[in-house]
N, C-alpha and C positions, 0 to 999 in steps of 0.2 A: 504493500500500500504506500509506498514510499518513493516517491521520485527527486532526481535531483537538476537544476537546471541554476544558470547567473542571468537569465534574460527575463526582461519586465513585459507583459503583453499591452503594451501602447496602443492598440486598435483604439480604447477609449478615448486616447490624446486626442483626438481627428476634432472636438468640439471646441469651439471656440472657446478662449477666456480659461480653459481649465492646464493649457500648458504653464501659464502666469501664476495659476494658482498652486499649481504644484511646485513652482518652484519656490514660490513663499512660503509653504508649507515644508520645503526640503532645506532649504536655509534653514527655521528656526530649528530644524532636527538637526540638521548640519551642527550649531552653535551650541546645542544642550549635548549634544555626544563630545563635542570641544572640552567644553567649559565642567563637565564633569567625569572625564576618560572614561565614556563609558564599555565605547569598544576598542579592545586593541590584538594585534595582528595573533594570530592562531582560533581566535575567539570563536566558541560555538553555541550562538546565543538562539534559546529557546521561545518563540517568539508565542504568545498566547494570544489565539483566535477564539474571540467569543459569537463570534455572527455581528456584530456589531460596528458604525460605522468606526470606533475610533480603533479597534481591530485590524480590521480591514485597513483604513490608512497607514496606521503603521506598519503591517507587512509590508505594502506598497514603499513606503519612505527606505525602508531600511534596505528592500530588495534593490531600489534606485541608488541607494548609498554604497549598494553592496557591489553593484556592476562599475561604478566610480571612483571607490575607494580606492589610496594607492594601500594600503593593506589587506590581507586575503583574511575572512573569518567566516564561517559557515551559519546557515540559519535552519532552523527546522519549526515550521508549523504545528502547532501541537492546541489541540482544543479536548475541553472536558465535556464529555455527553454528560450529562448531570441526570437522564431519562425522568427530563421533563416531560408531562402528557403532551403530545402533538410537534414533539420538537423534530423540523426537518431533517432526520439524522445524516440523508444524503448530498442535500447543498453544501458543506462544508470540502467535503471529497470529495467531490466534484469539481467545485471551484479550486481547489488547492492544485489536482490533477491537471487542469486547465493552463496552469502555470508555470508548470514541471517543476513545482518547489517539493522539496522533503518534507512531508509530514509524518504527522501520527493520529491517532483518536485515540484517546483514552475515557474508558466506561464506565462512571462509577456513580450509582445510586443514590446522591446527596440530596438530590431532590426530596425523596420518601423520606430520608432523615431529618430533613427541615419543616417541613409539615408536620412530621408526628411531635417534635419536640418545642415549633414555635404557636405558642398561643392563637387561635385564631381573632384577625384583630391586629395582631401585634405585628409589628415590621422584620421580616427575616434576615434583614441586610448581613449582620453581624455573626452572625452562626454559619451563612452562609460563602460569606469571606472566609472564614478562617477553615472551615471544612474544603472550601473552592483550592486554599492556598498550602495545604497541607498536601493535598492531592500533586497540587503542579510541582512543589518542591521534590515529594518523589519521582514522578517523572523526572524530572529536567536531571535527579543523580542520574536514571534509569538510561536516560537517552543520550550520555555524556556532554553536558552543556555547561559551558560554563559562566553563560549567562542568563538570566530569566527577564525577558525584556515584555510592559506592559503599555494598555494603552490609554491610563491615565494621561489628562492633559491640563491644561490651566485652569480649566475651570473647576474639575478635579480637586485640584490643589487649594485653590480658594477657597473651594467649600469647605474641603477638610479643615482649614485653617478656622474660618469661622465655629464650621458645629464643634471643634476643641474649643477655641472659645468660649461661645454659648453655651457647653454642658459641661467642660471639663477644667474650665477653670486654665486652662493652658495655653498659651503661645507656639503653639505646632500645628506643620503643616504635613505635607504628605511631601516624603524625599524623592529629588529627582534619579538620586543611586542610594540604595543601602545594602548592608550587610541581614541576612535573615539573622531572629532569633536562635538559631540552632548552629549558627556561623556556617554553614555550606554550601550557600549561598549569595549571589551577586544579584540584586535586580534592579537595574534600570526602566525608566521612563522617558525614551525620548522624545514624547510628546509635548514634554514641561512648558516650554515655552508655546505652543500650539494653543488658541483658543478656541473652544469648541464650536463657532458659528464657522471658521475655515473647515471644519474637518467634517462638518455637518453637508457644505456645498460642494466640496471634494466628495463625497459619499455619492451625493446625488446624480453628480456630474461623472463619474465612474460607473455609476448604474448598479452599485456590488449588490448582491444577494443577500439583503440584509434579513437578520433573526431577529426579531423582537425579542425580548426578555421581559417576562410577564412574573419571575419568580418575587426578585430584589427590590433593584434601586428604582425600578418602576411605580413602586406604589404611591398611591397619591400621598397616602398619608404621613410618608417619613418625613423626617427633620432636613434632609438631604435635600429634597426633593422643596421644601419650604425658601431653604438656603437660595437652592435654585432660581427658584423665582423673585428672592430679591434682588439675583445677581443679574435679572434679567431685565429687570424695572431700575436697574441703576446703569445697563448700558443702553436702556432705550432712554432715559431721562439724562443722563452724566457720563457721555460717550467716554470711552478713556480711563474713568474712575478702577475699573476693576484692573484693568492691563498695569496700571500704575501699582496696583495691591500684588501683582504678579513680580513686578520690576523690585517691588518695595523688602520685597521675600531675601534678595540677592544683598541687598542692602543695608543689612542691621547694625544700630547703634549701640553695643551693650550698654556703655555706660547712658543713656535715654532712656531703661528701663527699669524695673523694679528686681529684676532678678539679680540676688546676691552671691549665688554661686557664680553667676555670667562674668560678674564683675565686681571688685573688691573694692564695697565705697569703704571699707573701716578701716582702709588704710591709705583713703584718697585726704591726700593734705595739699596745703598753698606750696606755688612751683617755688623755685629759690632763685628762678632768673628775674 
């Protein structure tokens, strides 16, 4: 089930306006794999396809990066059937085949275990990530990679930043590279710098085979999904406002804020020049 190819299928480039937007889209990918090394040469990074558009673009980015790059590193496609009821199992293989990229599917029942253990009512987001990411971490040992790249992007990140905020009393955000819990892993986000209305008209304008997810971060009622919508009403009301919250991430003052392990006021004295 696995193929392997370095060529991008461009038939969709033929649309007007969408070669311009790929390239603005490949620049900021460009700039976030820079500015935090996220690939470097031998690199065999596990790229997770959810059906989704910001999935789907980044395979795209990274396969473009990948034929461009003066460095050689391998990618392999790898998505989780979760055996959602009605989930297209065959679009994903299909599509991957289409492209002559190396994949995998990997099977596993999380769905059924999310439902029986999340309240109904309640938002499954949380159970769902961490079962989602426990699964991919074994893959990506399984499949030798030694990277796990996702397709979180700015707005992603924002959000994360606020709902800590707002519920956790905390100043974090969602990392553009970390280290897993378990140290085994690397996962990158080269979407960091990407805001989601690009990756939304790239999606469109590519035509991908998109999945709905009806399980998670779809439901109306999360916190996430709330975030969302301020973020959405702050860029149609205060263009700019959020992008500058994305720049501002890059940018921090320790000594500006309240945190005293960041920075040592108890030992902050008058200079002597």
């Amino acid at each position: 089930m696995s193929q392997t190819s370095r060529e991008v299928d461009t038939s969709a480039l033929e649309h007007p306006g969408l070669g311009k937007l790929e390239r603005k889209i490949r620049s900021k990918v460009g700039r976030a794999i820079c500015d935090f090394n996220m690939i470097e040469a031998g690199d065999r990074i596990m790229v997770c396809l959810s059906g989704g558009a910001d999935s789907y673009s980044l395979l795209d980015m990274l396969l473009a990066l990948q034929k461009a790059a003066p460095i050689d590193f391998e990618l392999v496609a790898v998505n989780l059937d979760q055996k959602q009821p009605g989930f297209p199992e065959q679009v994903l293989p299909d599509y991957l085949a289409s492209l002559g990229v190396e994949f995998r599917i990997v099977e596993e029942d999380t769905y059924s275990l999310v439902k029986r253990l999340v309240p109904v009512g309640k938002t499954t987001c949380s159970l769902c990530s961490r079962l989602r990411r426990g699964v991919l971490y074994n893959a990506a040992a399984e499949f030798g990679a030694t990277k796990i790249a996702l397709g979180h992007h700015a707005d992603d990140i924002v959000e994360t930043l606020f709902l800590n905020m707002f519920f956790n009393s905390r100043l974090k955000a969602m990392p553009a590279k970390l280290r897993s819990d378990d140290q085994r892993h690397i996962v990158i986000r080269p979407l960091a710098y990407v805001r989601e209305a690009l990756i939304k008209q790239y999606a469109a304008l590519r035509d991908f085979p998109i999945i709905p997810c009806n399980l998670c971060g779809s439901q109306p009622g999360s916190q996430r999904q709330a975030v969302k919508r301020m973020l959405q009403q702050w860029d149609e009301v205060y263009p700019g406002r959020v992008d500058n919250i994305v720049n501002s991430l890059g940018k921090v003052t320790a000594s500006h804020l309240l945190d005293r392990e960041l920075f040592d006021f108890h030992q902050l004295a008058p200079g002597t020049d």
